[in-house]
N, C-alpha and C positions, 0 to 999 in steps of 0.2 A: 731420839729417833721418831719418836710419834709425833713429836710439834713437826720435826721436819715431815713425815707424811700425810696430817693434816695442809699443812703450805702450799704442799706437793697438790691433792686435792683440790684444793682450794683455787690454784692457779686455772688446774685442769678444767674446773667447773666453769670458772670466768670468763676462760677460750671460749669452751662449749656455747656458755651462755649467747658469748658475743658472734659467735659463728653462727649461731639458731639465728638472733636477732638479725645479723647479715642478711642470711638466707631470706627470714622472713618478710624484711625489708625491699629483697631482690625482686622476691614474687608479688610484693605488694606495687612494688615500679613497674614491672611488666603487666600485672591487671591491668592498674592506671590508664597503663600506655594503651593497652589493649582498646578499654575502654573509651578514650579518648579518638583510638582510630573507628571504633563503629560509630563513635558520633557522628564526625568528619564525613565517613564514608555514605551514611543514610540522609546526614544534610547535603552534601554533594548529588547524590541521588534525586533527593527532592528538587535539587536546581536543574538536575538535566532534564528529568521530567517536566519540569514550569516550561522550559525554556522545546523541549520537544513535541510536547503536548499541554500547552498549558490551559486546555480547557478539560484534560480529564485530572491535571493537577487539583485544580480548583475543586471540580466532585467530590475528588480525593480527603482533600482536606476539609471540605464541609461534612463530609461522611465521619471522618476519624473526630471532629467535633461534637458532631450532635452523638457520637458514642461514647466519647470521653464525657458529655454531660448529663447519659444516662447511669455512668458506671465512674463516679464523683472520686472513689476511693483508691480506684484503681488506674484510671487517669488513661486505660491503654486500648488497644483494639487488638480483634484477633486478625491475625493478617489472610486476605480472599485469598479463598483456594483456588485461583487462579491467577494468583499475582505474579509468578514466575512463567507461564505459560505465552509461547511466542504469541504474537498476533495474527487471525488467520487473513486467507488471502483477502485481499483488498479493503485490508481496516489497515494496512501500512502507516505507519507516522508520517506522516507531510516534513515533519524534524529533519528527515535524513535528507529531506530532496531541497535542503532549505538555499544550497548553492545552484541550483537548476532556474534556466535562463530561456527553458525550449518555447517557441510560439508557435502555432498551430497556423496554417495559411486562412486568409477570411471566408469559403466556401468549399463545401466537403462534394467533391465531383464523382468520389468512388467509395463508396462503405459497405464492406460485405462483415459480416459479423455469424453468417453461414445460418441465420432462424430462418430462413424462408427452405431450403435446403434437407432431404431424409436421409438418413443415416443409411452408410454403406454407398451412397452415390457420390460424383465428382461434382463439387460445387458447377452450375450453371453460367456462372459468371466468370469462371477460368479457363482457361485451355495447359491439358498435358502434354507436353512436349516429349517426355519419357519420365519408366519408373512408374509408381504406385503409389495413389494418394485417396484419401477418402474422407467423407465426414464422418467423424464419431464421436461419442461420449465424453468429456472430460470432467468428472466430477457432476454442476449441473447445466455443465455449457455444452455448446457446439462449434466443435473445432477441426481444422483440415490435418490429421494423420498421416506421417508422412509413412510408407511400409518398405522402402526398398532408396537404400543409397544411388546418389548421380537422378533422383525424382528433379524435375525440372516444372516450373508452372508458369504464368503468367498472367495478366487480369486482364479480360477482353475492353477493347475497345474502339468504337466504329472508326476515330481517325487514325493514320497511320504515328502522327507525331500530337500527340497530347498533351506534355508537360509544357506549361508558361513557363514566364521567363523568372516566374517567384512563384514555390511550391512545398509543399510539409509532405511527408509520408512516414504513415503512425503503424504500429502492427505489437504484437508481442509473439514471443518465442520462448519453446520452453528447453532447457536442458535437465538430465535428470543422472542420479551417481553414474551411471554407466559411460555417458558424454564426457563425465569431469576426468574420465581417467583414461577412457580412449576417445581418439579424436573424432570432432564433432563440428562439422558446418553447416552456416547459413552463409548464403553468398546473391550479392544482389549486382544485378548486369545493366548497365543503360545502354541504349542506344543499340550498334550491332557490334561492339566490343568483347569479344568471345576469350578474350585472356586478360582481363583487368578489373577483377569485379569486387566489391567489399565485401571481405571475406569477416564471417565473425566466429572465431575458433572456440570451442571449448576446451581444448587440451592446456595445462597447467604450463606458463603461465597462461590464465586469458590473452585472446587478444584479437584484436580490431586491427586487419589492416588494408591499405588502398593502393594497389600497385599504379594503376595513374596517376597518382601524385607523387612520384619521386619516392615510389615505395612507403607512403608514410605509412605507419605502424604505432600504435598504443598498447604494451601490455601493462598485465594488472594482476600481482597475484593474491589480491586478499578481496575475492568479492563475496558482499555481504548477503547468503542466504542464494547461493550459487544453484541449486537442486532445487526449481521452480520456474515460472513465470519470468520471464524480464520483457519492458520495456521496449522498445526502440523506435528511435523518433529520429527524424531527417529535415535541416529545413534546408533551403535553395532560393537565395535569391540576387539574380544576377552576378552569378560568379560564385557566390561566397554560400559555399557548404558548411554545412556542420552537422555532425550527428550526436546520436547519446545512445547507453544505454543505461537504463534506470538513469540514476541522477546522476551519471557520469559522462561529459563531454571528452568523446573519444576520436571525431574528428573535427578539426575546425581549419578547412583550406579556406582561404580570403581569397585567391584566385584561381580557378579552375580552368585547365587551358584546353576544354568542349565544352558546349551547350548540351546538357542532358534534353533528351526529344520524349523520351518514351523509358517505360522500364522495361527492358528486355524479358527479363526473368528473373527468378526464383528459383535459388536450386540448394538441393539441401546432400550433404555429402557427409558419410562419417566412414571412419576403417572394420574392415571385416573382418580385421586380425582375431577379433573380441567374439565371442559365438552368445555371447550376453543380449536376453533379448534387450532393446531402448527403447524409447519414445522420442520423438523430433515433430514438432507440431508448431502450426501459427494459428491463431484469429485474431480479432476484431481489426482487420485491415485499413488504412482509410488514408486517402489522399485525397488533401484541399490546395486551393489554388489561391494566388492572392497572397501579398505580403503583410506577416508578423511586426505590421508598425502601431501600437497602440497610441501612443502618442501623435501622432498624423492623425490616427483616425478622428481624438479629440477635435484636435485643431479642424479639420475639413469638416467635419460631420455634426459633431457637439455629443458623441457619444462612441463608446468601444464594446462593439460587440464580439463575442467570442463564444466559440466551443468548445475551448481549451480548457473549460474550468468543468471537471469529469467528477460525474456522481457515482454510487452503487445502486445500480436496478431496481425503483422503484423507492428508494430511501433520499434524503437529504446528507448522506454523507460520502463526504469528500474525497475524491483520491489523490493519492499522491502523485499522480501526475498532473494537478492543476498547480501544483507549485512553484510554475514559470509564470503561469499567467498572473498570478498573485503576487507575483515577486516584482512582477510590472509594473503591475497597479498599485503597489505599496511604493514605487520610488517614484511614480508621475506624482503621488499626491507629496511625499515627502517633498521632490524639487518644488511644486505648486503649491504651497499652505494655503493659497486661497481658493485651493478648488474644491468643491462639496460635489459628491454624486450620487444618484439616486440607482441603486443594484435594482437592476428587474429579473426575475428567472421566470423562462419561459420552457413548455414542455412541447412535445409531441401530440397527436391525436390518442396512443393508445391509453386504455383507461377510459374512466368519466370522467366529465367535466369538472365536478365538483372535486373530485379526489386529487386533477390533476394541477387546478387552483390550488387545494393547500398545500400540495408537494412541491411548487412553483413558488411561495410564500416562504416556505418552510426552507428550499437552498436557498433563494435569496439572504435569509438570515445566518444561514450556515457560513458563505461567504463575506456578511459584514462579520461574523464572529473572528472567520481566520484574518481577516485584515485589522479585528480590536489586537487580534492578540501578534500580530507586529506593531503594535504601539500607534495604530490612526486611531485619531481621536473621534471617541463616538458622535461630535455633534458633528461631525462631516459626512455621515451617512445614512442615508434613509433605504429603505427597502419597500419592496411589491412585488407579487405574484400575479403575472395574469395567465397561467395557465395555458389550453390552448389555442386560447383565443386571439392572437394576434399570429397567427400564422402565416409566415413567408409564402408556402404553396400549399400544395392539395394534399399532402402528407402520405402519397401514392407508393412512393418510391424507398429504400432504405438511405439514400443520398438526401431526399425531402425532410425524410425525422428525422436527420443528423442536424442537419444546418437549422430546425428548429427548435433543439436542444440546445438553449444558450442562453450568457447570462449577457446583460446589457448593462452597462455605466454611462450612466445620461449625465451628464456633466451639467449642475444649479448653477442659477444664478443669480 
Protein backbone atom coordinates (compact mmCIF):
# COMPACT_ATOMS: atom_id res chain seq x y z
CA UNK A 1 0.00 0.00 0.00
CA UNK A 2 2.68 2.55 0.70
CA UNK A 3 4.97 1.74 -2.43
CA UNK A 4 1.67 2.06 -4.27
CA UNK A 5 1.21 5.60 -2.77
CA UNK A 6 4.66 6.63 -3.04
CA UNK A 7 4.17 5.86 -7.20
CA UNK A 8 0.92 7.55 -6.73
CA UNK A 9 3.07 10.73 -5.58
CA UNK A 10 5.50 10.31 -7.49
CA UNK A 11 3.48 10.38 -10.84
CA UNK A 12 1.59 13.31 -9.20
CA UNK A 13 4.78 15.21 -8.68
CA UNK A 14 6.19 14.61 -12.33
CA UNK A 15 2.59 16.05 -13.86
CA UNK A 16 3.10 18.86 -11.66
CA UNK A 17 6.60 19.23 -12.37
CA UNK A 18 5.90 19.05 -16.13
CA UNK A 19 2.93 21.37 -15.99
CA UNK A 20 4.95 24.22 -13.95
CA UNK A 21 7.80 23.74 -16.74
CA UNK A 22 4.80 24.00 -19.44
CA UNK A 23 3.56 26.92 -18.06
CA UNK A 24 7.00 28.33 -17.43
CA UNK A 25 7.98 27.80 -20.88
CA UNK A 26 4.47 29.34 -22.15
CA UNK A 27 5.32 32.67 -20.31
CA UNK A 28 8.92 32.54 -21.31
CA UNK A 29 7.42 32.35 -25.40
CA UNK A 30 5.12 35.21 -24.75
CA UNK A 31 8.02 37.58 -23.19
CA UNK A 32 10.13 36.60 -26.17
CA UNK A 33 7.43 37.31 -28.46
CA UNK A 34 6.61 40.30 -26.55
CA UNK A 35 9.98 41.40 -26.64
CA UNK A 36 10.64 40.78 -30.14
CA UNK A 37 7.47 42.98 -31.08
CA UNK A 38 8.87 46.12 -29.19
CA UNK A 39 11.96 45.69 -31.10
CA UNK A 40 10.17 45.57 -34.46
CA UNK A 41 7.76 48.11 -33.31
CA UNK A 42 10.61 50.93 -32.12
CA UNK A 43 12.71 50.06 -35.24
CA UNK A 44 9.79 50.51 -37.50
CA UNK A 45 9.33 53.66 -35.60
CA UNK A 46 12.77 54.87 -36.32
CA UNK A 47 12.11 54.24 -39.98
CA UNK A 48 9.07 56.28 -40.25
CA UNK A 49 10.49 58.93 -38.46
CA UNK A 50 13.98 58.88 -41.08
CA UNK A 51 11.62 58.65 -43.69
CA UNK A 52 9.04 61.65 -42.22
CA UNK A 53 11.56 63.81 -40.87
CA UNK A 54 14.65 62.78 -41.40
CA UNK A 55 16.52 65.57 -40.46
CA UNK A 56 15.13 65.63 -36.71
CA UNK A 57 15.82 61.56 -37.04
CA UNK A 58 19.38 62.20 -37.38
CA UNK A 59 19.44 64.87 -34.14
CA UNK A 60 17.83 62.13 -32.69
CA UNK A 61 20.18 59.73 -33.13
CA UNK A 62 23.44 61.85 -32.55
CA UNK A 63 21.69 62.98 -29.34
CA UNK A 64 21.02 59.17 -28.03
CA UNK A 65 24.79 58.65 -29.09
CA UNK A 66 26.74 61.23 -27.50
CA UNK A 67 24.34 59.91 -24.27
CA UNK A 68 25.05 56.38 -24.70
CA UNK A 69 28.82 57.47 -24.69
CA UNK A 70 28.47 59.45 -21.65
CA UNK A 71 26.54 56.61 -19.70
CA UNK A 72 28.99 53.45 -21.32
CA UNK A 73 27.21 51.00 -18.77
CA UNK A 74 23.97 51.59 -19.25
CA UNK A 75 23.98 52.10 -23.05
CA UNK A 76 20.20 53.95 -22.75
CA UNK A 77 18.76 57.45 -22.80
CA UNK A 78 15.81 58.77 -20.81
CA UNK A 79 13.28 59.42 -23.39
CA UNK A 80 12.21 63.91 -23.80
CA UNK A 81 9.55 64.70 -22.06
CA UNK A 82 8.09 65.79 -24.83
CA UNK A 83 8.43 62.86 -27.08
CA UNK A 84 4.83 61.99 -27.36
CA UNK A 85 3.57 65.43 -27.51
CA UNK A 86 1.69 66.44 -30.85
CA UNK A 87 3.43 69.08 -33.04
CA UNK A 88 2.31 72.66 -32.63
CA UNK A 89 0.75 74.72 -35.26
CA UNK A 90 2.98 75.11 -38.22
CA UNK A 91 6.06 72.79 -37.29
CA UNK A 92 3.61 70.12 -39.21
CA UNK A 93 5.99 67.29 -40.93
CA UNK A 94 6.34 67.96 -44.50
CA UNK A 95 6.12 63.77 -44.26
CA UNK A 96 2.50 63.86 -44.48
CA UNK A 97 2.20 66.17 -47.53
CA UNK A 98 4.87 64.07 -49.33
CA UNK A 99 2.02 63.21 -52.16
CA UNK A 100 1.00 66.96 -52.74
CA UNK A 101 1.50 68.27 -56.22
CA UNK A 102 -0.04 72.03 -55.54
CA UNK A 103 1.90 75.13 -57.51
CA UNK A 104 1.30 78.36 -56.67
CA UNK A 105 0.58 80.82 -59.87
CA UNK A 106 4.08 83.04 -60.67
CA UNK A 107 2.85 86.58 -59.25
CA UNK A 108 0.76 87.22 -56.02
CA UNK A 109 -1.94 90.04 -57.36
CA UNK A 110 -3.89 89.92 -53.95
CA UNK A 111 -2.45 89.11 -50.24
CA UNK A 112 -4.26 90.25 -47.32
CA UNK A 113 -2.97 88.39 -44.29
CA UNK A 114 -5.33 91.23 -42.36
CA UNK A 115 -1.61 93.16 -40.35
CA UNK A 116 -2.14 96.31 -41.69
CA UNK A 117 -5.97 96.07 -40.36
CA UNK A 118 -7.47 96.95 -36.01
CA UNK A 119 -9.25 94.61 -34.40
CA UNK A 120 -13.12 94.80 -34.12
CA UNK A 121 -13.16 96.60 -37.78
CA UNK A 122 -14.10 95.01 -41.43
CA UNK A 123 -10.87 94.23 -43.18
CA UNK A 124 -10.47 97.34 -45.96
CA UNK A 125 -9.80 95.30 -48.60
CA UNK A 126 -13.24 93.44 -48.58
CA UNK A 127 -16.70 94.16 -49.08
CA UNK A 128 -19.80 92.61 -46.85
CA UNK A 129 -22.38 91.61 -48.70
CA UNK A 130 -24.40 90.36 -45.55
CA UNK A 131 -23.91 88.86 -41.85
CA UNK A 132 -21.12 89.62 -39.50
CA UNK A 133 -17.51 89.51 -39.86
CA UNK A 134 -14.62 91.08 -38.12
CA UNK A 135 -10.86 91.05 -37.42
CA UNK A 136 -9.75 89.32 -34.30
CA UNK A 137 -7.39 87.61 -32.17
CA UNK A 138 -6.43 84.19 -33.01
CA UNK A 139 -3.74 82.92 -30.74
CA UNK A 140 -0.98 85.47 -32.05
CA UNK A 141 -2.46 86.10 -35.42
CA UNK A 142 -4.97 88.30 -37.13
CA UNK A 143 -7.77 86.75 -38.70
CA UNK A 144 -11.30 87.55 -40.27
CA UNK A 145 -14.19 86.01 -37.65
CA UNK A 146 -16.85 85.04 -39.01
CA UNK A 147 -20.19 85.96 -36.23
CA UNK A 148 -23.26 85.16 -37.81
CA UNK A 149 -24.34 82.29 -40.49
CA UNK A 150 -25.34 82.98 -44.61
CA UNK A 151 -21.94 86.10 -43.78
CA UNK A 152 -21.08 86.65 -47.43
CA UNK A 153 -17.54 88.57 -48.35
CA UNK A 154 -15.53 89.18 -51.21
CA UNK A 155 -12.11 90.81 -52.11
CA UNK A 156 -12.27 94.24 -53.75
CA UNK A 157 -11.17 94.79 -56.99
CA UNK A 158 -11.00 97.87 -59.46
CA UNK A 159 -11.67 95.43 -62.60
CA UNK A 160 -14.83 93.88 -63.12
CA UNK A 161 -13.35 90.43 -64.40
CA UNK A 162 -9.86 89.86 -62.87
CA UNK A 163 -8.93 86.19 -62.87
CA UNK A 164 -6.43 85.02 -66.08
CA UNK A 165 -6.70 82.54 -68.03
CA UNK A 166 -4.02 80.49 -65.32
CA UNK A 167 -4.50 81.30 -61.65
CA UNK A 168 -3.79 79.74 -57.79
CA UNK A 169 -5.94 80.95 -54.83
CA UNK A 170 -4.34 79.97 -51.28
CA UNK A 171 -6.43 80.79 -47.83
CA UNK A 172 -6.79 78.65 -44.86
CA UNK A 173 -9.98 77.80 -42.69
CA UNK A 174 -10.55 76.75 -39.58
CA UNK A 175 -13.06 74.26 -38.09
CA UNK A 176 -13.39 73.57 -34.55
CA UNK A 177 -15.38 70.29 -32.21
CA UNK A 178 -18.61 72.08 -32.69
CA UNK A 179 -18.43 72.22 -36.96
CA UNK A 180 -17.27 68.32 -36.85
CA UNK A 181 -20.57 67.44 -35.30
CA UNK A 182 -22.93 70.05 -36.64
CA UNK A 183 -22.75 71.30 -40.05
CA UNK A 184 -20.39 73.57 -41.06
CA UNK A 185 -19.69 75.67 -44.50
CA UNK A 186 -17.25 77.39 -46.55
CA UNK A 187 -18.47 77.99 -50.06
CA UNK A 188 -16.73 79.82 -52.81
CA UNK A 189 -18.87 81.41 -56.06
CA UNK A 190 -17.29 82.42 -59.37
CA UNK A 191 -18.47 84.47 -61.76
CA UNK A 192 -22.47 85.48 -61.20
CA UNK A 193 -23.25 81.75 -60.43
CA UNK A 194 -25.53 82.09 -57.35
CA UNK A 195 -26.44 78.17 -57.03
CA UNK A 196 -23.10 76.20 -57.77
CA UNK A 197 -20.51 76.98 -55.53
CA UNK A 198 -17.54 74.74 -53.85
CA UNK A 199 -18.99 73.86 -50.96
CA UNK A 200 -16.43 72.52 -48.17
CA UNK A 201 -18.62 70.67 -45.51
CA UNK A 202 -17.63 69.80 -42.19
CA UNK A 203 -20.29 67.44 -41.16
CA UNK A 204 -19.03 63.73 -40.85
CA UNK A 205 -18.30 62.37 -43.47
CA UNK A 206 -16.00 65.48 -44.84
CA UNK A 207 -16.66 66.51 -47.81
CA UNK A 208 -15.77 68.76 -50.88
CA UNK A 209 -18.25 69.21 -53.40
CA UNK A 210 -18.83 71.07 -56.96
CA UNK A 211 -22.30 71.18 -58.29
CA UNK A 212 -20.93 72.52 -61.82
CA UNK A 213 -19.29 69.70 -62.52
CA UNK A 214 -21.66 67.12 -62.89
CA UNK A 215 -22.13 67.26 -59.06
CA UNK A 216 -18.61 66.06 -58.50
CA UNK A 217 -18.04 65.30 -54.83
CA UNK A 218 -15.16 63.88 -52.51
CA UNK A 219 -15.81 62.56 -49.08
CA UNK A 220 -13.38 61.80 -46.49
CA UNK A 221 -13.99 60.23 -43.21
CA UNK A 222 -10.70 59.93 -41.47
CA UNK A 223 -9.09 63.57 -41.59
CA UNK A 224 -5.88 63.90 -39.79
CA UNK A 225 -6.12 66.50 -36.97
CA UNK A 226 -9.66 67.78 -38.12
CA UNK A 227 -10.22 70.66 -35.07
CA UNK A 228 -7.75 73.21 -36.54
CA UNK A 229 -6.37 75.10 -39.33
CA UNK A 230 -6.64 73.52 -42.81
CA UNK A 231 -5.21 74.44 -45.93
CA UNK A 232 -6.69 75.27 -49.16
CA UNK A 233 -5.29 75.70 -52.17
CA UNK A 234 -6.86 76.20 -55.85
CA UNK A 235 -4.97 76.13 -59.07
CA UNK A 236 -6.70 76.98 -62.69
CA UNK A 237 -5.16 76.75 -65.66
CA UNK A 238 -6.90 76.95 -68.88
CA UNK A 239 -9.57 74.58 -68.14
CA UNK A 240 -8.16 72.40 -65.71
CA UNK A 241 -8.96 72.99 -62.03
CA UNK A 242 -7.84 71.39 -59.13
CA UNK A 243 -8.10 71.83 -55.52
CA UNK A 244 -6.68 70.59 -52.06
CA UNK A 245 -7.23 70.56 -48.78
CA UNK A 246 -4.20 70.08 -46.68
CA UNK A 247 -2.29 67.47 -48.76
CA UNK A 248 -5.39 66.14 -50.08
CA UNK A 249 -6.40 66.59 -53.92
CA UNK A 250 -10.15 66.78 -53.46
CA UNK A 251 -10.96 68.28 -56.84
CA UNK A 252 -9.29 67.62 -60.08
CA UNK A 253 -11.77 68.60 -63.20
CA UNK A 254 -9.41 68.51 -66.64
CA UNK A 255 -12.10 70.31 -68.24
CA UNK A 256 -14.19 72.98 -66.96
CA UNK A 257 -17.14 73.95 -69.10
CA UNK A 258 -16.84 78.18 -68.00
CA UNK A 259 -14.12 80.50 -67.74
CA UNK A 260 -13.96 81.47 -64.02
CA UNK A 261 -13.77 85.79 -64.57
CA UNK A 262 -13.76 86.79 -60.99
CA UNK A 263 -14.46 85.23 -57.46
CA UNK A 264 -17.85 86.24 -56.66
CA UNK A 265 -17.84 85.41 -53.08
CA UNK A 266 -17.28 83.97 -49.82
CA UNK A 267 -19.85 82.74 -47.90
CA UNK A 268 -19.63 80.81 -44.73
CA UNK A 269 -22.96 78.83 -43.66
CA UNK A 270 -23.36 76.38 -40.51
CA UNK A 271 -26.98 75.03 -38.80
CA UNK A 272 -28.56 76.68 -35.77
CA UNK A 273 -29.91 73.64 -34.71
CA UNK A 274 -26.69 73.50 -32.31
CA UNK A 275 -26.98 76.69 -29.70
CA UNK A 276 -23.11 75.72 -29.29
CA UNK A 277 -21.09 78.77 -29.43
CA UNK A 278 -18.32 77.98 -32.86
CA UNK A 279 -15.68 79.56 -34.58
CA UNK A 280 -15.54 79.78 -38.48
CA UNK A 281 -12.51 82.02 -39.60
CA UNK A 282 -10.00 82.46 -42.77
CA UNK A 283 -6.64 84.30 -43.24
CA UNK A 284 -3.71 84.62 -45.04
CA UNK A 285 -5.62 84.99 -48.27
CA UNK A 286 -3.66 85.19 -51.51
CA UNK A 287 -4.34 84.88 -55.18
CA UNK A 288 -1.42 84.68 -57.86
CA UNK A 289 -1.69 84.79 -61.59
CA UNK A 290 0.61 83.08 -63.98
CA UNK A 291 1.02 79.32 -64.44
CA UNK A 292 2.68 76.51 -62.03
CA UNK A 293 5.01 75.41 -64.90
CA UNK A 294 8.56 74.96 -63.32
CA UNK A 295 9.99 73.27 -65.73
CA UNK A 296 9.20 75.82 -68.73
CA UNK A 297 10.27 78.18 -66.49
CA UNK A 298 13.86 76.52 -66.60
CA UNK A 299 13.73 75.99 -70.14
CA UNK A 300 12.68 79.89 -71.14
CA UNK A 301 14.36 81.77 -68.37
CA UNK A 302 17.48 79.58 -66.96
CA UNK A 303 15.80 79.66 -63.59
CA UNK A 304 12.38 78.90 -61.28
CA UNK A 305 11.22 81.28 -59.15
CA UNK A 306 8.64 80.78 -56.58
CA UNK A 307 6.73 81.61 -53.54
CA UNK A 308 5.32 78.43 -52.98
CA UNK A 309 8.24 77.28 -50.93
CA UNK A 310 6.52 78.99 -47.18
CA UNK A 311 8.50 79.76 -44.21
CA UNK A 312 7.42 80.56 -40.27
CA UNK A 313 7.61 84.20 -39.45
CA UNK A 314 10.78 85.47 -39.15
CA UNK A 315 12.50 81.67 -38.94
CA UNK A 316 14.11 79.45 -41.58
CA UNK A 317 11.57 76.81 -41.10
CA UNK A 318 9.71 75.20 -43.43
CA UNK A 319 6.06 74.56 -43.96
CA UNK A 320 4.35 71.89 -45.04
CA UNK A 321 2.75 73.52 -47.70
CA UNK A 322 6.08 74.02 -49.56
CA UNK A 323 5.80 70.31 -50.29
CA UNK A 324 4.59 70.73 -53.94
CA UNK A 325 7.01 72.96 -54.75
CA UNK A 326 9.88 70.57 -53.62
CA UNK A 327 8.33 67.72 -54.91
CA UNK A 328 8.82 69.63 -58.28
CA UNK A 329 12.05 70.48 -57.95
CA UNK A 330 13.03 66.90 -56.63
CA UNK A 331 11.68 65.36 -60.07
CA UNK A 332 13.19 68.12 -62.75
CA UNK A 333 16.48 67.29 -61.17
CA UNK A 334 15.82 63.35 -60.88
CA UNK A 335 14.53 63.50 -64.94
CA UNK A 336 17.74 65.95 -65.43
CA UNK A 337 20.96 64.47 -63.63
CA UNK A 338 22.77 66.86 -65.42
CA UNK A 339 21.28 69.80 -63.98
CA UNK A 340 23.05 71.57 -60.87
CA UNK A 341 21.31 74.69 -59.30
CA UNK A 342 22.28 77.37 -57.37
CA UNK A 343 18.94 78.02 -54.35
CA UNK A 344 18.87 81.90 -53.63
CA UNK A 345 16.33 83.06 -50.78
CA UNK A 346 15.30 86.28 -50.97
CA UNK A 347 13.30 88.42 -48.22
CA UNK A 348 11.20 91.24 -47.90
CA UNK A 349 12.10 94.82 -46.67
CA UNK A 350 10.78 94.28 -42.99
CA UNK A 351 13.60 93.98 -40.55
CA UNK A 352 17.33 94.94 -41.09
CA UNK A 353 19.39 94.44 -43.57
CA UNK A 354 21.76 92.50 -41.98
CA UNK A 355 19.30 90.16 -40.02
CA UNK A 356 17.34 89.72 -43.32
CA UNK A 357 20.83 88.50 -45.27
CA UNK A 358 21.14 85.72 -42.78
CA UNK A 359 17.52 84.73 -42.59
CA UNK A 360 17.76 84.62 -46.69
CA UNK A 361 21.03 82.39 -46.27
CA UNK A 362 19.78 80.40 -43.68
CA UNK A 363 16.11 79.19 -45.84
CA UNK A 364 18.17 78.92 -48.69
CA UNK A 365 19.99 75.92 -46.76
CA UNK A 366 16.79 74.80 -45.20
CA UNK A 367 15.59 74.04 -48.70
CA UNK A 368 18.88 72.41 -50.05
CA UNK A 369 18.47 70.27 -46.81
CA UNK A 370 14.72 69.12 -47.76
CA UNK A 371 15.85 68.39 -51.32
CA UNK A 372 19.29 66.25 -49.42
CA UNK A 373 16.80 64.48 -47.75
CA UNK A 374 14.80 63.23 -50.98
CA UNK A 375 18.02 61.79 -51.97
CA UNK A 376 19.53 64.98 -54.52
CA UNK A 377 22.98 64.67 -54.32
CA UNK A 378 24.82 67.34 -52.50
CA UNK A 379 27.22 68.30 -55.23
CA UNK A 380 24.16 69.50 -57.37
CA UNK A 381 23.42 72.30 -55.06
CA UNK A 382 24.91 75.28 -54.00
CA UNK A 383 23.19 78.09 -51.90
CA UNK A 384 23.07 82.22 -51.23
CA UNK A 385 21.25 84.60 -49.40
CA UNK A 386 20.91 87.97 -50.64
CA UNK A 387 18.33 89.21 -48.40
CA UNK A 388 16.56 92.31 -49.42
CA UNK A 389 18.58 93.45 -51.75
CA UNK A 390 17.46 92.30 -54.97
CA UNK A 391 14.02 93.46 -54.77
CA UNK A 392 11.42 93.20 -57.55
CA UNK A 393 9.54 96.72 -56.34
CA UNK A 394 9.36 99.16 -53.66
CA UNK A 395 8.06 96.78 -51.10
CA UNK A 396 4.76 99.37 -50.54
CA UNK A 397 2.29 97.08 -50.82
CA UNK A 398 1.37 93.61 -49.04
CA UNK A 399 1.12 92.07 -52.77
CA UNK A 400 5.09 93.68 -53.16
CA UNK A 401 6.49 91.56 -50.00
CA UNK A 402 4.65 88.55 -51.10
CA UNK A 403 6.17 88.20 -54.61
CA UNK A 404 9.50 89.23 -52.92
CA UNK A 405 9.41 86.38 -50.49
CA UNK A 406 10.98 83.79 -52.74
CA UNK A 407 13.23 81.34 -53.31
CA UNK A 408 15.02 81.15 -56.82
CA UNK A 409 16.77 77.89 -58.67
CA UNK A 410 19.17 79.35 -61.20
CA UNK A 411 19.86 76.47 -63.21
CA UNK A 412 24.63 76.02 -63.50
CA UNK A 413 26.30 75.41 -65.93
Amino acid sequence: MKNTLKILFAVVAIAFVQQSEAQIWKKIKKRAEKKVEQKVLKETDKKIDKVLNPKQAEEKRKKDSITAAKNPKKGTTKPSQNQNENPKEGEEKIGFWMSYDFIPGKEVIFFDNMQEEDYGDFPRRWDLLGGNAEVGRFGKEKVLLFYNTNTVINPLFKEEKYLPDAFSIEFDIYFDEVAQNNRSEYKLYFNDDLYNPIEIKSYFPFEVTYKAFKHSTSQYKNIRDFNGWHHIAISYHKGYLKMYFDEQKVLNIPRLDFVPEKLNKIKVYYSESSKQKRVLSIKNFKLAKGGGKPYAQVIADGKFVTHGILFDTGKATLKAQSAGVLKRVTDMLLDNPDWKFEIVGHTDSDGDDESNLVLSQKRAEAVKQALLDRDIDAMRLTTSGKGEAEALNGNSTPEEKANNRRVEFILKK
